[in-house]
N, C-alpha and C positions, 0 to 999 in steps of 0.2 A: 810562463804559464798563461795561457789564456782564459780571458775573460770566459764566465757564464754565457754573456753574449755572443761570444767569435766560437764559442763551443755548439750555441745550437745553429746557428748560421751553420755552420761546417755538418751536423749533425743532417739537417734538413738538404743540403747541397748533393747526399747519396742517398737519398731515396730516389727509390725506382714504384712507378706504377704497377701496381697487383691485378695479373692475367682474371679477368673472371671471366667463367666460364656461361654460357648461355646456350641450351639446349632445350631443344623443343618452344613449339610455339608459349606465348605469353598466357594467350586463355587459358592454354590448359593448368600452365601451375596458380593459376587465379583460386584465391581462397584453400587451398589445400590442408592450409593450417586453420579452418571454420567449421563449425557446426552452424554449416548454412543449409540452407532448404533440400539442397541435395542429400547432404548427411541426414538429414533430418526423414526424409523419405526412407533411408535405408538401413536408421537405427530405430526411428520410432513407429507405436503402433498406430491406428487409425485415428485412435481417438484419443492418444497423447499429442499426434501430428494436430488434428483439429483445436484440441484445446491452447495450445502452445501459438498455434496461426492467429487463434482470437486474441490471445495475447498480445501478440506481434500486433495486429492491425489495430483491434478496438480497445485495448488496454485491460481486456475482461481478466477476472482472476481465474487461476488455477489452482483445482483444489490438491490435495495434501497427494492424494491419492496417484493422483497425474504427474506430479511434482516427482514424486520418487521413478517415476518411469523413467520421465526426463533425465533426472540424474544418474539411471544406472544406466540408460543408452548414452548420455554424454560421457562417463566414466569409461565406459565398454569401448570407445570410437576415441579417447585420449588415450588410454593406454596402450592401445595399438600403433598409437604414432609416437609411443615412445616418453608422455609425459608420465612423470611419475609425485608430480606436488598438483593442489588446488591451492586459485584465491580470490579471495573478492577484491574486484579492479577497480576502486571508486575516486574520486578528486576534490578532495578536503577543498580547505578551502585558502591551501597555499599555493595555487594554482596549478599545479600539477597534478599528476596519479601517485597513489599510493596501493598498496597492495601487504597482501601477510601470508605465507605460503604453508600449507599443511600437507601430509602426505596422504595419498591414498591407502592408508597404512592403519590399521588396527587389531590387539587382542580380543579373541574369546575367551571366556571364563578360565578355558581348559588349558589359553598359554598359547592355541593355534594364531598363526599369523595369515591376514587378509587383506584384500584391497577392499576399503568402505567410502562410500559417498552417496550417500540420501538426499531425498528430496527437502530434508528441514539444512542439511549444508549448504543445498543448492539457492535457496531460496534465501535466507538469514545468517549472518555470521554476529559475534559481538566481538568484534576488534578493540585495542583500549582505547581510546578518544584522546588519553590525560595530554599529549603532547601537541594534537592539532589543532589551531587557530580557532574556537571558535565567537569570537568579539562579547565574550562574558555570559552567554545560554549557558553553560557549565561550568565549575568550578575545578581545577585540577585533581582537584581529588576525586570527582564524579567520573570517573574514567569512561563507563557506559556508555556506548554506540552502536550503532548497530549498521549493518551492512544490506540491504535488500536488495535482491538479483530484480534487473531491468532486462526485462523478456525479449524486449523488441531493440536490443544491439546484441550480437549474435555472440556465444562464447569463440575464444581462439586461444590456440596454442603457440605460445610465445616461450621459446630455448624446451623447458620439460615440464612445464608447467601450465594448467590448463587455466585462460582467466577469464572469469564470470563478469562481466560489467555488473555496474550496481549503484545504487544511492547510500547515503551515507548521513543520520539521521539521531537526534538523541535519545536519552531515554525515554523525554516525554515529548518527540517527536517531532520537533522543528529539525529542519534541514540545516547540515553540517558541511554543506557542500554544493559544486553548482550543479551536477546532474539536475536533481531536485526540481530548481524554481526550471529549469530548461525543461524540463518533461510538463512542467503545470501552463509553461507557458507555452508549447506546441499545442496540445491541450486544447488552453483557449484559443489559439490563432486557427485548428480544425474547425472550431465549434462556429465560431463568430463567422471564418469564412465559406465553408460549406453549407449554412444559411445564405450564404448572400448569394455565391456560386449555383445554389438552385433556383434563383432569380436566373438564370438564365439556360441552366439544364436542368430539370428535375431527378436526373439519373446519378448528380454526384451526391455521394456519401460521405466522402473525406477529401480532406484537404493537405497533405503535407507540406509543411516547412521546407525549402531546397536548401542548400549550401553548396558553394564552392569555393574553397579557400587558398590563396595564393600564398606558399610558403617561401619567402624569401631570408638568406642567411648568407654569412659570410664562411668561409672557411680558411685558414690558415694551417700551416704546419704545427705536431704537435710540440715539437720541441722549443719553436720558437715564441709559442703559448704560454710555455711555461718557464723561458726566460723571463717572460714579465709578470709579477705579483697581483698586478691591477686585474689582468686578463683573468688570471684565475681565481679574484678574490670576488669580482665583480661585474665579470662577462665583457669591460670596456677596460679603454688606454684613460685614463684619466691625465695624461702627461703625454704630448708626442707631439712633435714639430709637422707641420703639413708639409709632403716631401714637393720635391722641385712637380715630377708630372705625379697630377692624382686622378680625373677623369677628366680632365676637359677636353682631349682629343675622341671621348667616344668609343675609341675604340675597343674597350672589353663588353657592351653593351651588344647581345645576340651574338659574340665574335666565337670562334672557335674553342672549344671547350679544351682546357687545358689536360694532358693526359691522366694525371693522377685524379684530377678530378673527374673525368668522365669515368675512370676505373671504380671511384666512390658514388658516382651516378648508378651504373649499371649493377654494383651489388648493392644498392639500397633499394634500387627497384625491384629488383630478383625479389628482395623479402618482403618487400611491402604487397608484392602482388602473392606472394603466399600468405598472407595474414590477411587479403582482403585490399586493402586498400589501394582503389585502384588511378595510381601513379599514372598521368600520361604526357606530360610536359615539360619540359628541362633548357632552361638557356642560361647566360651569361648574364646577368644585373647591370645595373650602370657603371656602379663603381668597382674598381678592382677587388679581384676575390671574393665578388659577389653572386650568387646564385638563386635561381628560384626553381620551386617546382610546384607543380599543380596536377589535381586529380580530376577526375570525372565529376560532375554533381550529382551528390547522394542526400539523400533525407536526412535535415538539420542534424539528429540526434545524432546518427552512425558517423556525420560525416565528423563530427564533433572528439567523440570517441577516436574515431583514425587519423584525426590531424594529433592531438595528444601521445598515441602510441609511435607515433611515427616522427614525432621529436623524439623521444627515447630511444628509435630505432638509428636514427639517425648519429645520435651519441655512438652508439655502438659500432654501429658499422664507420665510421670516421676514426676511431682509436685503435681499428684494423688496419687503417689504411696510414696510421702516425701521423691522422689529420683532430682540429680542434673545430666543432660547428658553434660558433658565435649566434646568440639567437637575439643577442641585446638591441635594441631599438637604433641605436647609435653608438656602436663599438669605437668609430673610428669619425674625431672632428674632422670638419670640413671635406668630407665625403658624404655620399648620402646614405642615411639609417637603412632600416629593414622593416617593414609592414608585414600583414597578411592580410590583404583584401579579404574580406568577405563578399564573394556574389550571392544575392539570397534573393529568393526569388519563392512562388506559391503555386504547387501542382495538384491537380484534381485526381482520385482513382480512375477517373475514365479516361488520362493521359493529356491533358491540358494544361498547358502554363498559364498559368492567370495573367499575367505580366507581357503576354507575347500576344501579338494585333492578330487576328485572325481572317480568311478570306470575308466575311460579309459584315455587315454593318451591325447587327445584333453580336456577334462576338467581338468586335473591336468597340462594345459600348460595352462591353462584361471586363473587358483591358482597361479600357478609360475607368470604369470603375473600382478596380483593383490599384490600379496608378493613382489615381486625383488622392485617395485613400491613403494610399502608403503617405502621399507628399502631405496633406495634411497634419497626419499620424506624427509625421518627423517635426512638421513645422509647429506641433501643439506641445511635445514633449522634448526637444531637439536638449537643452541643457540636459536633461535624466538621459538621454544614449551620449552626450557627451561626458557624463559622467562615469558610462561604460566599458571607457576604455582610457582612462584616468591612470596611469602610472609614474612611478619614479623613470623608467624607464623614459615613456612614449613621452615625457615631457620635456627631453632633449632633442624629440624628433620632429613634431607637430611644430607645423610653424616653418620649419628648414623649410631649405630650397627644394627639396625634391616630396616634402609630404604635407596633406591639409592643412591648415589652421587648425587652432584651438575652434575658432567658429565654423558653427554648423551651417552648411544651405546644401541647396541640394543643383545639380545641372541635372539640364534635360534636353538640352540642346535648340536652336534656335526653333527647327520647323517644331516639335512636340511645345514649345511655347506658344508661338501664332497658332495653334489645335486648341490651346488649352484657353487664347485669347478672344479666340472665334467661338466658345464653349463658355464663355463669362458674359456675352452678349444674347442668351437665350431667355425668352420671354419667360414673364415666369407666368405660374400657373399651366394651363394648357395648352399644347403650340398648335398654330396653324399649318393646315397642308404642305403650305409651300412650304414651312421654317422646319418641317421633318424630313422633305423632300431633299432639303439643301444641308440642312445635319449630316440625313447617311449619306449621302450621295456625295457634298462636298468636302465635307471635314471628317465626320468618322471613317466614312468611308475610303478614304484613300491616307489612314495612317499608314496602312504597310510600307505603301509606295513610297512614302516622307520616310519611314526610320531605314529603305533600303541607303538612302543617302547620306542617313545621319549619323558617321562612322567616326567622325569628332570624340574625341576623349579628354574632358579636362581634368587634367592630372592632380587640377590645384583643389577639387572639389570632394570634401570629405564623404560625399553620399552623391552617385550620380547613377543617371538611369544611362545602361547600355545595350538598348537591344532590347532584350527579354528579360532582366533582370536590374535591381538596384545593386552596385557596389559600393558596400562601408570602408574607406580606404584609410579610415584612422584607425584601424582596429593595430594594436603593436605586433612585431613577429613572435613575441617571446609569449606573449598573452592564451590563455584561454578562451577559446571562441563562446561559451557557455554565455559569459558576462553580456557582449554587446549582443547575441541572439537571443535570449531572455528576455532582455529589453525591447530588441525592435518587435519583436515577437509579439510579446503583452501588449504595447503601445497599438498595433496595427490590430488587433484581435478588439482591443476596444476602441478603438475609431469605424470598424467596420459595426459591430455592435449597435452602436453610437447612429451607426449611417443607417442600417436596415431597419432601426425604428424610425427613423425621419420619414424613410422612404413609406412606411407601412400604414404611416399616418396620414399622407396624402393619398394614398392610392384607397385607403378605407375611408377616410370624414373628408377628400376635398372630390373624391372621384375622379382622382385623373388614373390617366392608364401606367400603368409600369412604366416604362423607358418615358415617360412625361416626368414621371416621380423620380425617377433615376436623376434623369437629366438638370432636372430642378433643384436636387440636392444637392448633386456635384458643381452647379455653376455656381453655390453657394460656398462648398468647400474650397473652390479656386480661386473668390476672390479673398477669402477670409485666408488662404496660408500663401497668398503671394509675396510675401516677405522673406520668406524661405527659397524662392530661386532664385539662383543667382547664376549666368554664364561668363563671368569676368575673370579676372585675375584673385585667384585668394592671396596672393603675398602682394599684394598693392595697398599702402598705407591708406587711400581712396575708398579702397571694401573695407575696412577696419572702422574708417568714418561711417560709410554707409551702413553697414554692419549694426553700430551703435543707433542710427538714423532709425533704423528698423526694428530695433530694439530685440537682437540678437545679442543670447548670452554669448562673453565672449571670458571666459574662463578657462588662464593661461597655465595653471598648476593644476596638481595633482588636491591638496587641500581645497583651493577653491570650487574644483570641478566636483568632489565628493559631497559638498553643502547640501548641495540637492538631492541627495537620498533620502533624507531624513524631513523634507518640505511636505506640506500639507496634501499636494497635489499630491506625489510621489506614492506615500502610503496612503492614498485613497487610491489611486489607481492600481495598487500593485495587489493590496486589499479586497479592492471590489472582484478583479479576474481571478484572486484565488491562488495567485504565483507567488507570494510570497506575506508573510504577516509583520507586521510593524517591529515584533521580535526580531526576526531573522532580518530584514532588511538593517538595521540598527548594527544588529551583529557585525554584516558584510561589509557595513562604512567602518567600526569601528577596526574587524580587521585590515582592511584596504589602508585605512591610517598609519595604524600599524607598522605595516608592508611596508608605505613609503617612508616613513620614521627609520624600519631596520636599515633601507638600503643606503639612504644619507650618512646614518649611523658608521655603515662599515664602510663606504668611501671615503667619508672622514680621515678614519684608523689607518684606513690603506695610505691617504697621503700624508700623513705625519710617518707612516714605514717610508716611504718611499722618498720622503725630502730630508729624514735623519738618516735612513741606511744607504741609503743612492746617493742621491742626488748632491746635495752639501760634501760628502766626502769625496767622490769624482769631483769637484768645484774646486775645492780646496786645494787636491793634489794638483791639478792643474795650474792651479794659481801659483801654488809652491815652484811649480819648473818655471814659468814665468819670471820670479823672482829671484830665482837660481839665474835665469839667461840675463835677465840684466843687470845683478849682481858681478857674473862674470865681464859682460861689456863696459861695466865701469871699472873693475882693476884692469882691463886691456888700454880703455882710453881715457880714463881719468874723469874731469868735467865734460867732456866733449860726447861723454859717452851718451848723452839725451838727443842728440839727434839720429842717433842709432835704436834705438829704446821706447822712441815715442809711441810705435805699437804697442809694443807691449807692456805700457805705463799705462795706456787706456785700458785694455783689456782689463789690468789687475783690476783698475777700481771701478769696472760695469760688470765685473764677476762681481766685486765687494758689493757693489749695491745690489746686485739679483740674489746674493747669499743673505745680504742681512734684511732687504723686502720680504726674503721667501720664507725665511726664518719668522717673522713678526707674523707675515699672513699663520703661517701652520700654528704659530703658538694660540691667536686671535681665534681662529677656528676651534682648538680646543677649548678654549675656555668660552666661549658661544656652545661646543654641543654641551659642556658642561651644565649650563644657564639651561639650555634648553631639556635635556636630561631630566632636571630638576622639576620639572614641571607634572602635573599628577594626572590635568586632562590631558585627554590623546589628541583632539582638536587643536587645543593650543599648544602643544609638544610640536605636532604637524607642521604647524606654521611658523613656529619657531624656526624648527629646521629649515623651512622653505625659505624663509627671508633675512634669518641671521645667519644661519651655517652653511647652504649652498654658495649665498654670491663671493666667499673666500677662494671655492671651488678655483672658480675664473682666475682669480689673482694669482693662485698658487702657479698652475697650471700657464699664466702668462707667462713667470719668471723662469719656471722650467725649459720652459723652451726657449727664451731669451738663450739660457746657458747652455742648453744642446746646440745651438745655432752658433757661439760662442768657443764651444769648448774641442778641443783634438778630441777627432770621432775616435780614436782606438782607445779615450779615456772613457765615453761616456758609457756608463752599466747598461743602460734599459736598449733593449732591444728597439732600432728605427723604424719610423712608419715604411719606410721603401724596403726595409728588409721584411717588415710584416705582410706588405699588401703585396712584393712584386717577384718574394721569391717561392716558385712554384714548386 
């Protein structure tokens, strides 16, 4: 009989790639499954369409009356496409979406049966709360929540069910969820930036947030997923020998798309471009079975929403295909993990990127302004965005060879530094003829020229500018984009703030002219956040010195990085913009602790399964034939029989000591989470975990593979790295 193992191996060796079909162009099944502006035109009335737009743009409310319009044309236009449940689409704050499905179904008095959905469904739901995270604003038994429709991310019909985006909120009204501080803090970054932005147009009104997020993931078979315990208890291999070739020849990196995979390529795209999201990117990752994809840049909020739906979808459409999408930061050692870049970037209503150099000198000092800004921003708050993206996860990934540091700085690239170096020697107060002449003329004015060259990407740098945008490249793949765009968000919304009273100050009590004031403030902000760039190597033990030199947090766990939520600074600033209150921020560290507390918790459990029901028992029987072979060679040769044996006399007793090391580490670790278990604050539980129960991780994990490397492969249970990464 064979193994579990030699079963999915064999399971996975007949699958065949699934035909998908593709007909007709891609725009046209764009959004089909949305009540977007098109639907919108041809279910609603004039001044449902009006009311619902001010919605969408200015965040105006809609009253009760409009409300139910909405809901019987969105009703009218889902039932047609065949859904037959509603629900509120919102994202507690276990980092995913949740949702509760009701039918368009209801009686009249008389017993008659109807489809009903109102403007007070559409708007409000009260879902029960008792089970969602929220770090002690409620008590379990306070079930009360509440669900509020968010106007300006569009409903869609996803399988037969039609889903409302929404916030997610208590009884008495602090935020249960990251929508929430994500809409308060787009919000401020409109408000703060479209003042500053009319510093140089008076015709802009708003400002949008951009995004664009790079989804990178692994995929493997699904059977051979579920050969291993880890995989499925915990998203990663906690146990696995690094096989002979893993990427160092390159070659899965942009290589040709494997077929089964491009078959889950093209029906995931098919649906994501029916729901809206629009998919346009698809290549091969570094490491084996690694993938990514990337969409169009869309406004913060939506795009936020469709990266969300579309790990879901993803789930989905891969369990069609008898595939498993791996979304964990670091599935697999000594390859490299899985990010999601954030590009983020700031657009005007009148079609401007703030961030992108523009042909004349007055628009590339509205750039410089927008830049010097963000880089301050980052450089004034860089530990609260590194504490953004803080998980159990992303804290086996940061740091690797292939993703940022724990420490934050930012690249900009060499010529955008001599700009910014030639921009720190401006006189201050009022300049002379010639020092404006040689400003636009030499330095503002020929950025464009400078960034067409400056095509450099350092990979190692956890915030860098690229072009027309900054990329946050420590953000994790599994994570919620909500968390570190909230933050850069808020942060950037009051640094601009912050700049356009400086600026407003000298231009009214010293009388210099605008772009004098501009220019004054910003040579100020470039020398006060030059500590923050950095274009060198972030994995050089040299930047880590330097780092400290410059007095760059450098906060290498999930516990440590969370500190700062809760610092002085932190809720003053998060307080002052109005995104979030000393409550609710409290909350989100104490759940985040939490978080990383559960997931130490259940890897734990998984390797004491995995070294009592695997590992040790494969060891032993192994050892057993060993002792059977030389047993036999000594009644053949008597004493003589050790120079026959001496292999296999070693073997026994470096299985003995990997059994009885691996044995002590597993026992040590429970009785560590034990110790730490017992602990009542979640801060010191945290850290418990982090420094007493994690570093067993290592140990265990070293002897495991001692014995896999050790042991006859057709004994060992767990499914191999080279059969996980290399069979297709």
């Amino acid at each position: 009989m064979k193994s579990p193992r030699f079963n999915a191996i064999a399971e996975s060796q007949k699958r065949k790639s699934i035909a998908i079909e593709e007909k007709g162009r891609r725009s046209e099944l764009f959004g089909i499954n949305v009540f977007n502006e098109k639907k919108m035109l041809q279910y609603l009335t004039k001044d449902a369409l009006e009311s619902l737009k001010g919605a969408m743009v200015t965040g105006s409310k809609i009253d009760r009356k409009i409300a139910d319009q909405v809901a019987e044309a969105i009703k009218g236009w889902a039932i047609t496409m065949g859904a037959t449940h509603y629900t509120h689409w919102f994202q507690p704050l276990t980092g995913s979406t949740a949702e509760k499905h009701d039918a368009f179904f209801d009686l009249l008095p008389d017993g008659t049966a109807l489809e009903k959905f109102g403007g007070g469904q559409l708007v409000q739901q009260e879902p029960d709360a008792s089970s969602f995270p929220s770090g002690g604003i409620r008590n379990t038994f306070e079930a009360r929540g509440y669900t509020a429709w968010d106007p300006s991310s569009p409903a869609f019909i996803y399988g037969t069910t039609l889903c409302i985006p929404t916030i997610f909120v208590s009884y008495t009204g602090e935020a249960l969820d990251n929508k929430a501080p994500l809409l308060r803090a787009l919000g401020a970054v409109d408000d703060a930036a479209t003042a500053v932005a009319k510093y140089f147009d008076k015709t802009v009104t708003k400002v949008n947030a951009t995004l664009g997020w790079e989804q990178e993931y692994f995929l493997i078979d699904k059977a051979l997923a579920h050969s291993r315990p880890d995989i499925m208890m915990t998203g990663r291999t906690l146990v696995g020998e690094t096989p002979a070739k893993g990427q160092q020849l390159d070659d899965h990196y942009f290589g040709v798309i494997p077929s089964r995979v491009l078959s889950f390529m093209s029906d995931l795209e098919k649906e994501c471009t029916k729901l809206g999201i629009p998919v346009k990117t698809r290549h091969n990752e570094v490491a084996p079975n690694q993938f990514e994809l990337a969409p169009v840049f869309e406004e913060a909020n939506l795009a936020i929403d469709h990266n969300l739906l579309l790990m879901d979808v993803m789930d989905k459409i891969a369990d069609k295909h008898q595939l498993k999408v791996l979304f964990h930061e670091k599935p697999f050692a000594g390859i490299n993990g899985s990010g999601k870049h954030n590009n983020w970037s700031l657009a005007t209503d009148t079609g401007v990127n703030l961030l992108s150099p523009g042909s004349t000198p007055m628009k590339n000092l509205q750039f410089l302004t927008f830049f010097i800004n963000t880089i301050k921003a980052v450089d004034t708050y860089e530990e609260l965005l590194r504490s953004s993206i803080a998980s159990a996860g992303n804290d086996h990934r940061l740091g690797a060879n292939e993703a940022p540091p724990a420490i934050f700085s930012i690249f900009v690239g060499s010529q955008l530094s001599n700009v910014l170096d030639e921009l720190e020697g401006v006189s201050k107060g009022k300049l002379s003829p010639e020092e404006k002449t040689e400003l636009k003329l030499n330095v503002v004015g020929k950025i464009p020229e400078i960034l067409m060259d400056n095509t450099d990407r350092n990979r190692t740098s956890p915030f860098a500018f690229t072009g027309n945008k900054f990329e946050m490249r420590g953000v994790g793949a599994k994570m919620n984009c909500s968390k570190p765009m909230t933050i850069l968000n808020t942060i950037v919304a009051k640094q601009l703030k912050d700049f356009k009273k400086e600026v407003d100050v000298l231009i009214d009590k010293k009388s210099l002219k605008k772009d004098e004031a501009v220019f004054n403030v910003l040579r100020e902000y470039i020398k006060t956040s030059k500590r923050i760039r950095f274009d060198g190597d972030g994995y050089s033990s040299d930047w880590e010195n330097e780092a400290k030199r410059r007095k760059l947090s450098n906060n290498r766990n999930t516990p440590e990085a969370l500190e700062v939520l809760t610092s002085k600074n932190s809720l003053a600033l998060l307080e002052s913009m109005k995104v979030m209150s000393e409550v609710e921020v409290s909350a989100r560290q104490e759940v985040d602790l939490e978080n990383y507390i559960m997931h130490l918790q259940i890897e734990g459990r998984v390797y004491n399964e995995l070294v009592y029901g695997y590992i040790m028992p494969a060891a032993l029987k192994y050892q057993n034939e060993l002792i059977k072979n030389v047993s036999g060679l000594k009644e053949i040769y008597g004493a003589a029989h050790k120079k026959f044996s001496e292999g296999q006399l070693t073997m026994i007793e470096e299985i003995a000591e990997h059994v009885v090391s691996i044995k002590k580490m597993v026992d040590a670790m429970a009785d560590a989470r034990k110790k730490a278990n017992s602990l009542k604050d979640t801060k010191k539980k945290a850290e418990a975990y982090c420094h007493n129960v994690k570093p067993y991780f290592v140990e265990i994990r070293l002897h495991s593979d001692k014995l896999e490397k050790l042991m006859d492969n057709n004994l060992w249970p767990l499914t191999k790295y080279r059969e996980l990464l290399f069979i297709q």
